[in-house]
KOLFI-722768 format. One line per 5 residues: for each residue y, x, z of N, C-alpha, C, O. Coordinates in steps of 0.2 Angstrom, whole numbers, plus 5000, padded with zeros to 4 digits. Layout:
N
Y:X:Z:Y:X:Z:Y:X:Z:Y:X:Z | ...
***
This chain:
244
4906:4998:5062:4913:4998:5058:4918:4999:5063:4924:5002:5062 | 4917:4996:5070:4921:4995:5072:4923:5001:5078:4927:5001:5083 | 4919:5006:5078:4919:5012:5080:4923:5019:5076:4926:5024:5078 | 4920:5016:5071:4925:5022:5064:4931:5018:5065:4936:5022:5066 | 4932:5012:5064:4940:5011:5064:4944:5014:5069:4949:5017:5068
4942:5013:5076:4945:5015:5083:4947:5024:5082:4952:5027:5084 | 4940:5027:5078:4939:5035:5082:4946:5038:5073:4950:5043:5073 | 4946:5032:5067:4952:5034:5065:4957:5033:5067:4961:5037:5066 | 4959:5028:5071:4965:5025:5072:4968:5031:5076:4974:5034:5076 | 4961:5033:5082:4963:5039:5088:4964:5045:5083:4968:5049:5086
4963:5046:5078:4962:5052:5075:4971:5054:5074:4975:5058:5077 | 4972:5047:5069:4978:5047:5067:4983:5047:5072:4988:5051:5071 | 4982:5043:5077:4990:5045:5082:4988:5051:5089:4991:5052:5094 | 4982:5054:5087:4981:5058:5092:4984:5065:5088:4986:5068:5092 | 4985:5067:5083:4989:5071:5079:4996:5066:5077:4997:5060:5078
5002:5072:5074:5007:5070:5070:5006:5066:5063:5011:5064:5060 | 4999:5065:5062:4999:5060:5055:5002:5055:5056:5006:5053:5053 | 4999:5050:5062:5003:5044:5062:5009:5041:5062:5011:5035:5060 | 5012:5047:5066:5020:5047:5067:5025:5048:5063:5031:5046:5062 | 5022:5054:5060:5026:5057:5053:5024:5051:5046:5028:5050:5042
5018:5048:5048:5020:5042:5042:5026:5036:5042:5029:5033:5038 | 5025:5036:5049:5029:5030:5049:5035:5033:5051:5039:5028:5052 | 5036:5038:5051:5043:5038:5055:5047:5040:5048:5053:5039:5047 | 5043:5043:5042:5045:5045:5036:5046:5039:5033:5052:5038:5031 | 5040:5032:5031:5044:5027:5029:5050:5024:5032:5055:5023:5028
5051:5023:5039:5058:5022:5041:5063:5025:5038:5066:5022:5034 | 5065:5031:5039:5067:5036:5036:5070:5037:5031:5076:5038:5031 | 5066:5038:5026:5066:5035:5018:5073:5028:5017:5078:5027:5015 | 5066:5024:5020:5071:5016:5020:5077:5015:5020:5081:5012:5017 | 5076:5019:5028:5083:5018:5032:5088:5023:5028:5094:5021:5030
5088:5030:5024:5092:5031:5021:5096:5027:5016:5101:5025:5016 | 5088:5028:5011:5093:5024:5002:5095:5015:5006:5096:5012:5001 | 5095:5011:5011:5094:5003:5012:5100:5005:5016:5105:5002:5014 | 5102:5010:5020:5108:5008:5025:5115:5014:5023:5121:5014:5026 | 5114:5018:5019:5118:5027:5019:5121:5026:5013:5127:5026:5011
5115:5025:5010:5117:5028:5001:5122:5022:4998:5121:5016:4998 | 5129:5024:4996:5135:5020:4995:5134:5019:4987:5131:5022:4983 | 5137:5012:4988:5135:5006:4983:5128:5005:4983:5126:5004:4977 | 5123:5005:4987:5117:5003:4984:5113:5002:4991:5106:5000:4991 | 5119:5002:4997:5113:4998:5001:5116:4992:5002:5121:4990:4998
5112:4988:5009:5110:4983:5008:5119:4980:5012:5121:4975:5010 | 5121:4985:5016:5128:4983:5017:5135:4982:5011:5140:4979:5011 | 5132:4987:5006:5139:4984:5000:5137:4979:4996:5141:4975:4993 | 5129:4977:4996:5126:4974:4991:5129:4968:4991:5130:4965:4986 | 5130:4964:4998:5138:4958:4999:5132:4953:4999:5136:4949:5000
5127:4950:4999:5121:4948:5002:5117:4947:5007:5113:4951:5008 | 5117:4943:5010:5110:4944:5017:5106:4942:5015:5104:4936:5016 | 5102:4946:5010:5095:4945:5012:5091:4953:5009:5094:4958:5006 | 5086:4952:5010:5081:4960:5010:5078:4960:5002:5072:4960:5001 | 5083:4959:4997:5081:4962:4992:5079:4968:4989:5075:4969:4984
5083:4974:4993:5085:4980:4990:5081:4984:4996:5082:4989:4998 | 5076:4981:4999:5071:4984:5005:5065:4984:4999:5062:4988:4996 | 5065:4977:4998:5056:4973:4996:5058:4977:4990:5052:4977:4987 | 5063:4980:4985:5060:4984:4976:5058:4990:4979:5055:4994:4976 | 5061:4992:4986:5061:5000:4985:5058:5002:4990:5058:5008:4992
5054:4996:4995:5047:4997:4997:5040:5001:4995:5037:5006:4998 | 5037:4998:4991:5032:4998:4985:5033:5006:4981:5027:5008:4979 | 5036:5009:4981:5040:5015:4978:5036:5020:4984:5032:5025:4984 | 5040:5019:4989:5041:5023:4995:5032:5024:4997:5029:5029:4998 | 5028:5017:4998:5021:5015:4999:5016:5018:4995:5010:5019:4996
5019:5019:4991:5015:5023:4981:5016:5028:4984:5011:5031:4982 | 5020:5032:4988:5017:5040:4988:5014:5040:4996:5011:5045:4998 | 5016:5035:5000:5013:5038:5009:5008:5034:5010:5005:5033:5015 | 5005:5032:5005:4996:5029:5007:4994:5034:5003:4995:5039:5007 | 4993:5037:4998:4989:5040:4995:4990:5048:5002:4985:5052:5004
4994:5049:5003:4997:5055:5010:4992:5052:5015:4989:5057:5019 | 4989:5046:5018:4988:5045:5023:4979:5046:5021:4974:5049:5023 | 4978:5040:5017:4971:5040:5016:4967:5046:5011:4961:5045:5011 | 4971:5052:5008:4969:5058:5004:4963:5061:5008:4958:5063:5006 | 4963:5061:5014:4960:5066:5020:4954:5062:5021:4949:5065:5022
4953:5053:5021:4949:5048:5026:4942:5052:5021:4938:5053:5025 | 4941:5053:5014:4934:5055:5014:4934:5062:5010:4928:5065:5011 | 4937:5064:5008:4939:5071:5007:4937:5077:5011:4934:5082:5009 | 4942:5074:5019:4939:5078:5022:4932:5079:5026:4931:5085:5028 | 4929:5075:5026:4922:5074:5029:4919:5077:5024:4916:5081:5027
4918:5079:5015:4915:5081:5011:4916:5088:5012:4910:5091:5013 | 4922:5091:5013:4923:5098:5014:4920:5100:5022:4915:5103:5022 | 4922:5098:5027:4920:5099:5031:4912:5099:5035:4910:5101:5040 | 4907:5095:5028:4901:5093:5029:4898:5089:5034:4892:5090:5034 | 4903:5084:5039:4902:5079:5043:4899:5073:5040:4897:5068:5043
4899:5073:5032:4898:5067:5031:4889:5065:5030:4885:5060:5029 | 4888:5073:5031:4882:5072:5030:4877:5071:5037:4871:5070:5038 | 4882:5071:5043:4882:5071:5049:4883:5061:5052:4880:5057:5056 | 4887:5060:5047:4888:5054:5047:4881:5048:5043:4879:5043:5046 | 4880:5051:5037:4875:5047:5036:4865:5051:5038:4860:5052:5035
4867:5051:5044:4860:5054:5048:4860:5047:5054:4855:5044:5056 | 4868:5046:5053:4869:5041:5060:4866:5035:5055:4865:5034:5049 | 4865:5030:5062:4865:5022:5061:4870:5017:5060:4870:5012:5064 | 4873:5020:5053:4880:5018:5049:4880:5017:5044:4880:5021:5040 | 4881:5009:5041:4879:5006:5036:4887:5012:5030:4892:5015:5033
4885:5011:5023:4892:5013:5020:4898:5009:5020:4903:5011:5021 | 4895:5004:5020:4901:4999:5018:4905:4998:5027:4910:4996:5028 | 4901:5001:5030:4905:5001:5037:4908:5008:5038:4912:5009:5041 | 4905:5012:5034:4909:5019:5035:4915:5017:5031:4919:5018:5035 | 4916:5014:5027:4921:5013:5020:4926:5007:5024:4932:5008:5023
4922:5002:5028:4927:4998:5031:4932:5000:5035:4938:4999:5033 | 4929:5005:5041:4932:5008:5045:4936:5011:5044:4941:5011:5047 | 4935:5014:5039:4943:5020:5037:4947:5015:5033:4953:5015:5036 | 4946:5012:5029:4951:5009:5023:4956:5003:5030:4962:5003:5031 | 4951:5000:5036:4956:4995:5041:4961:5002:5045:4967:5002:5045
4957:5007:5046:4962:5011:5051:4969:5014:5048:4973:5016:5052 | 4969:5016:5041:4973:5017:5036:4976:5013:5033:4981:5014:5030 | 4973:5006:5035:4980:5001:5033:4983:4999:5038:4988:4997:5036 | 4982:4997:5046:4983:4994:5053:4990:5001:5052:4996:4999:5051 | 4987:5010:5051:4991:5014:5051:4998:5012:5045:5004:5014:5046
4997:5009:5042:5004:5006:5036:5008:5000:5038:5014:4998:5037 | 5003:4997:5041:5007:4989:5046:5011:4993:5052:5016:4991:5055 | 5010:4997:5053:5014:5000:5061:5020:5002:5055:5026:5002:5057 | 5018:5004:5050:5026:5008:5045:5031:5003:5044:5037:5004:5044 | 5028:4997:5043:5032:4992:5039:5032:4986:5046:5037:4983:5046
5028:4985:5050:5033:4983:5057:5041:4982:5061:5045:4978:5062 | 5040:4989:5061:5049:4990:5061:5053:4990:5058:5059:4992:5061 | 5053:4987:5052:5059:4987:5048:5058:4979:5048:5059:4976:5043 | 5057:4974:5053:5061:4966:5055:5066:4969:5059:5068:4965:5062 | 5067:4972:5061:5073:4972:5062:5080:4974:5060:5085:4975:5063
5078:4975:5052:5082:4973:5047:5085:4966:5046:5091:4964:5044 | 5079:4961:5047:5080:4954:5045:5086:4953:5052:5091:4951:5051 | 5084:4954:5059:5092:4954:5064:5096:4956:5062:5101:4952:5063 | 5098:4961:5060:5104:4967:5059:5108:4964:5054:5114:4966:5054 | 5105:4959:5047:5108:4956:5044:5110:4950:5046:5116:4948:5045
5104:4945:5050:5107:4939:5055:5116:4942:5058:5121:4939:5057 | 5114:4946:5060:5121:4946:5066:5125:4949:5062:5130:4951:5066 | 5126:4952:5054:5133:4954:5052:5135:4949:5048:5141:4948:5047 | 5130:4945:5044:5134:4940:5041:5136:4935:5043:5133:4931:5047 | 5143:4933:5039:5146:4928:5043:5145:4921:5043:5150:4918:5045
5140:4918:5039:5138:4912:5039:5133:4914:5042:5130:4919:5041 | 5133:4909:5045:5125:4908:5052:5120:4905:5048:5121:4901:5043 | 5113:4909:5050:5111:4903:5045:5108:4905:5039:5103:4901:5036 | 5110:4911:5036:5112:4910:5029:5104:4916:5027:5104:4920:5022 | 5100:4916:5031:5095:4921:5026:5090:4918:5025:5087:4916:5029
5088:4919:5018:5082:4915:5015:5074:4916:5020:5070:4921:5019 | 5075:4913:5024:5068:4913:5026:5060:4912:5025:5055:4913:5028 | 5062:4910:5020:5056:4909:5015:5053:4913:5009:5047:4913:5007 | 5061:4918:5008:5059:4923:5002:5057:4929:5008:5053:4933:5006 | 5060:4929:5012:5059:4934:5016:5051:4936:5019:5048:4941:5019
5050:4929:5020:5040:4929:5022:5035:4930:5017:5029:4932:5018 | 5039:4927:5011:5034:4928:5004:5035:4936:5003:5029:4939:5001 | 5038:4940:5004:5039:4945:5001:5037:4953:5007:5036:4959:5006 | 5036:4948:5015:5033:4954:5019:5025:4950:5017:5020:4954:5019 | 5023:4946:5014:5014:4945:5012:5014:4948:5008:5009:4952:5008
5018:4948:5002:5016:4953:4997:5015:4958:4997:5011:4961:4993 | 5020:4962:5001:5022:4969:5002:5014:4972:5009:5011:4978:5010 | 5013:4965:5011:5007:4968:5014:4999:4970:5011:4995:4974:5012 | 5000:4964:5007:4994:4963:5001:4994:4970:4996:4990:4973:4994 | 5000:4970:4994:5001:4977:4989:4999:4982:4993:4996:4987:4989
4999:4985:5000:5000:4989:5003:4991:4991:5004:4989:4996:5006 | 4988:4984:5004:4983:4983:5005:4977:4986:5000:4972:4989:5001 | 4980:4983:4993:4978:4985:4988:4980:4996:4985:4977:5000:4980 | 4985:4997:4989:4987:5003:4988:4980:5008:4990:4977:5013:4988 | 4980:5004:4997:4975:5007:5005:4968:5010:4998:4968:5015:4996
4965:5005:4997:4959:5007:4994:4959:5007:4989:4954:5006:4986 | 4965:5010:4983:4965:5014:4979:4963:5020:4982:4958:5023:4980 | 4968:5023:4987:4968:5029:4991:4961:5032:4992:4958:5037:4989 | 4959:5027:4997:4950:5029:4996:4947:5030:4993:4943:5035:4994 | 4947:5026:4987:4943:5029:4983:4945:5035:4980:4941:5039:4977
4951:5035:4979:4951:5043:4976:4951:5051:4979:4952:5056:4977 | 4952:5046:4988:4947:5050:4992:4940:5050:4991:4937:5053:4996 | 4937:5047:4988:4927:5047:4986:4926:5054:4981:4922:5059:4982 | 4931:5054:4977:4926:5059:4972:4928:5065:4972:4930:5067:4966 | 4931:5069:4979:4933:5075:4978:4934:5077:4986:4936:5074:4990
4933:5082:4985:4935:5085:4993:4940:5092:4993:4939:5096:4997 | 4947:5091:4986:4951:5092:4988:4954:5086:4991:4953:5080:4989 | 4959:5088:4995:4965:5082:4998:4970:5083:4993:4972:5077:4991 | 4973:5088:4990:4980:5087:4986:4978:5084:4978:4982:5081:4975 | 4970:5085:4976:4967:5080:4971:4968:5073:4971:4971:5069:4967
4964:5073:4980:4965:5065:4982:4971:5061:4981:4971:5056:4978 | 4977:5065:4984:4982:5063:4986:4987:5060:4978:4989:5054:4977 | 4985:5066:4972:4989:5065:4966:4983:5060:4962:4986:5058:4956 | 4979:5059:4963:4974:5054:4959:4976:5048:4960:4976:5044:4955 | 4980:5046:4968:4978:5040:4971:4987:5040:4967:4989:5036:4963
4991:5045:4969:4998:5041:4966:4998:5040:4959:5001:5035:4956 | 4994:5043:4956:4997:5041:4948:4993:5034:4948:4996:5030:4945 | 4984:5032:4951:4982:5027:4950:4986:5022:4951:4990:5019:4947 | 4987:5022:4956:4994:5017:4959:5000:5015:4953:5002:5011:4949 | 5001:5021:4955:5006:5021:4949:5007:5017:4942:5012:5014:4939
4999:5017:4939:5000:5015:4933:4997:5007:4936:5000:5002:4934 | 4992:5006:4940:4992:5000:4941:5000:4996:4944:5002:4991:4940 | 5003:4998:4948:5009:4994:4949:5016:4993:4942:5018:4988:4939 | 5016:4997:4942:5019:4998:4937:5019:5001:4930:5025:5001:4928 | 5013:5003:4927:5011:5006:4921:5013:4999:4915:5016:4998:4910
5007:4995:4919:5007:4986:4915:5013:4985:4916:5015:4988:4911 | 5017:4984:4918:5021:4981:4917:5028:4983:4913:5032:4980:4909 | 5027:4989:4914:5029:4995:4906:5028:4994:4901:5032:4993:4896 | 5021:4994:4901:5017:4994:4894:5020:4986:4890:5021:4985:4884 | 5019:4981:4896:5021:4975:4893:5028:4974:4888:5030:4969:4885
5031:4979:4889:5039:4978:4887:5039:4981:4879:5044:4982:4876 | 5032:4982:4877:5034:4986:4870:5034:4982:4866:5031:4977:4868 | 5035:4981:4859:5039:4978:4853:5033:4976:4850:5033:4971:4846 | 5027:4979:4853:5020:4977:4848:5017:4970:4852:5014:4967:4849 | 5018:4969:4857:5016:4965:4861:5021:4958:4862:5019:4953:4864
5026:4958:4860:5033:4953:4861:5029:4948:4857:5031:4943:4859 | 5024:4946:4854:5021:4941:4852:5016:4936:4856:5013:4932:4853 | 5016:4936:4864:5014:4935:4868:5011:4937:4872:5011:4933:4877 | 5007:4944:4872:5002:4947:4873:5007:4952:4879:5004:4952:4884 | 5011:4953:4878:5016:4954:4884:5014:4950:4892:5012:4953:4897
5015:4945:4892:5014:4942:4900:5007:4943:4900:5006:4945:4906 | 5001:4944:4897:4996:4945:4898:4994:4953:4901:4990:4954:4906 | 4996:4955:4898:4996:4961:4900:5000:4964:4905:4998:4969:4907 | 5006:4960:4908:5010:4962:4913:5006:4958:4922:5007:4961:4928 | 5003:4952:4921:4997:4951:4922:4993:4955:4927:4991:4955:4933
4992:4959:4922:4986:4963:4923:4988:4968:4930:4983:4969:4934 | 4995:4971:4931:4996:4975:4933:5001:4969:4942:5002:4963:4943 | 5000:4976:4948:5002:4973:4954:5008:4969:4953:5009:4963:4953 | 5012:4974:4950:5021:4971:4950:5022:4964:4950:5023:4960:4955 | 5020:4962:4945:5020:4955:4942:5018:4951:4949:5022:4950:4954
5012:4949:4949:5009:4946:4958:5015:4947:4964:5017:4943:4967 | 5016:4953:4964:5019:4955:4970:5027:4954:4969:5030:4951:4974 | 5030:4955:4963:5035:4949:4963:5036:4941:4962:5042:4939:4961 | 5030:4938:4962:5026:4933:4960:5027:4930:4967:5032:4926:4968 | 5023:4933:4973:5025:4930:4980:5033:4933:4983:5037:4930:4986
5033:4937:4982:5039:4939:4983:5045:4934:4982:5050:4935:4985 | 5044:4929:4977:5049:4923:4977:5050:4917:4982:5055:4913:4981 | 5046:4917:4986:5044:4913:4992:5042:4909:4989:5045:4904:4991 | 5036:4908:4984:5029:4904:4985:5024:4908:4984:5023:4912:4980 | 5019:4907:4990:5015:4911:4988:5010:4907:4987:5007:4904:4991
5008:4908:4980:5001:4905:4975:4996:4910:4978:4998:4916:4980 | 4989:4907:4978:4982:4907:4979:4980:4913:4973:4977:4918:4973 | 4984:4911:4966:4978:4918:4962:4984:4924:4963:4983:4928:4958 | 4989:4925:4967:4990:4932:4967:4988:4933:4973:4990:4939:4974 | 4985:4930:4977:4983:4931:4984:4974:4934:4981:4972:4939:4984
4972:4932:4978:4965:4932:4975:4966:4938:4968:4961:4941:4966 | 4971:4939:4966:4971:4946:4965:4971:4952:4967:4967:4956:4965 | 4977:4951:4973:4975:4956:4977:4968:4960:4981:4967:4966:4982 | 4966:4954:4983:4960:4954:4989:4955:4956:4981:4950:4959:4983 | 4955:4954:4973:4949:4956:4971:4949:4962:4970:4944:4964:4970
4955:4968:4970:4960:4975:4968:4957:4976:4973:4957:4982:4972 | 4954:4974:4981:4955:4978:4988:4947:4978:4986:4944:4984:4985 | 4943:4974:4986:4936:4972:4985:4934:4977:4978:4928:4980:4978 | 4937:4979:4973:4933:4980:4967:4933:4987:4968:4928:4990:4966 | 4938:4990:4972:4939:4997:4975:4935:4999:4980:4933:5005:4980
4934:4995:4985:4931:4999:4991:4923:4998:4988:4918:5001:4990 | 4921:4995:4985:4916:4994:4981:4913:5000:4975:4907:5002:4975 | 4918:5002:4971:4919:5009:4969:4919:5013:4972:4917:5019:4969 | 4921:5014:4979:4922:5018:4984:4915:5019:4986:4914:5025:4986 | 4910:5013:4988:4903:5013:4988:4898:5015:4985:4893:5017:4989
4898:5016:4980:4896:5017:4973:4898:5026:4972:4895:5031:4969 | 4902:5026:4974:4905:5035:4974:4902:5038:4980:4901:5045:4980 | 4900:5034:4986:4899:5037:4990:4888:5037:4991:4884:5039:4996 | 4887:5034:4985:4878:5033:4986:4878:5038:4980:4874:5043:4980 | 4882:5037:4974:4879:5042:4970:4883:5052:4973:4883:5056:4969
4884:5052:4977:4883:5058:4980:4878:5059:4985:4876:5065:4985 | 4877:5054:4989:4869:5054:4993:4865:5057:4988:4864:5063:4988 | 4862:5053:4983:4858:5054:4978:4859:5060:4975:4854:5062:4972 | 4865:5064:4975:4864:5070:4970:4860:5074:4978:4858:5080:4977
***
């Protein structure tokens, strides 16, 4: 596994993928959080990274499914994978490797924006004054969610060896998983309680859940079972094409 992880990691910054990911979440960020008038974090009249941590998750919804579209796609189309399993490579280490080296690649995205948290240190004028607690709750969450994005991606890099398939599978999956439930939860059929239940079901909830600065153990155990239930399908996608 830990040789797939490495010859991805080299893959990704050995080309423009790894730079153009991260240099685009900056990017992104740093436009609508610092440029875009009335709505970054300099009018918002607050020191603290609210208006990072909603429109994070947004920006992560479309550049993991962009980074991970290729990790088994392209091995399918290029016929390497059948090159791959001749070697002495368990799956689940073919599946580790890629999903660590595509998420290590999303921590180097989301790295660079603590120095947001200084930049707001030193303009506001009470010393002192940022929740340093919502602030830590909300980079675990945003890593966990990123985490759970990771092996959405993969897998819906498993069942196809297009990449622009891969790419749009994994946004909308994303998609309705983060926010689909949470939508759904808001309908007039549900206001009966069945609403929180079902909001629940989806990331948003959890990821604003720790986002508050507590972070509870079952949205921690959510996420990890979303990372797990997926690269597991990803397993499962990758044995019944052996088999065919």
């Amino acid at each position: 596994m830990i040789s797939i992880f490495r010859k991805e990691l080299h893959t990704f910054f050995s080309s423009l993928v790894g730079y153009i990911a991260i240099i685009v979440f900056l990017v992104v960020c740093g436009f609508f959080l610092w440029l875009i008038p009335e709505n970054n974090m300099l009018d918002y009249g607050y020191a603290n990274m609210d208006k990072f941590f909603d429109l994070a998750p947004w920006v992560l919804l479309f550049l993991i499914p962009a980074i991970t579209m290729r990790s088994l796609a392209d091995e399918f189309k290029s016929g390497t994978i059948e090159i791959l399993s001749t070697l002495p490579i368990k799956e689940y280490q073919l599946i580790g490797g890629k999903f660590l080296s595509s998420f290590v690649l999303v921590l180097f995205s989301i790295l660079p924006t603590l120095v947001y948290i200084f930049t707001l240190a030193s303009l506001s004028i009470i010393s002192n004054n940022l929740d340093t607690g919502g602030m830590i709750g909300s980079y675990v969450g945003l890593i966990f969610l990123a985490g759970a994005f990771t092996a959405v991606g993969l897998f819906c890099s498993s069942f196809t060896n297009n990449q622009i398939i891969a790419f749009l599978a994994a946004v909308f999956l994303n998609f309705i998983l983060y926010s689909g439930f949470e939508t759904m939860s808001r309908l007039p059929v549900l206001a009966n309680g069945a609403d929180y239940i079902v909001s629940q079901i989806g990331m948003q909830f959890h990821y604003n859940s720790i986002s508050r600065g507590v972070i509870d153990t079952r949205d921690l155990i959510y996420f990890i079972s979303v990372i797990v239930i997926f690269l597991l399908a990803t397993q499962l996608m990758l044995q019944k094409r052996n088999w065919n």
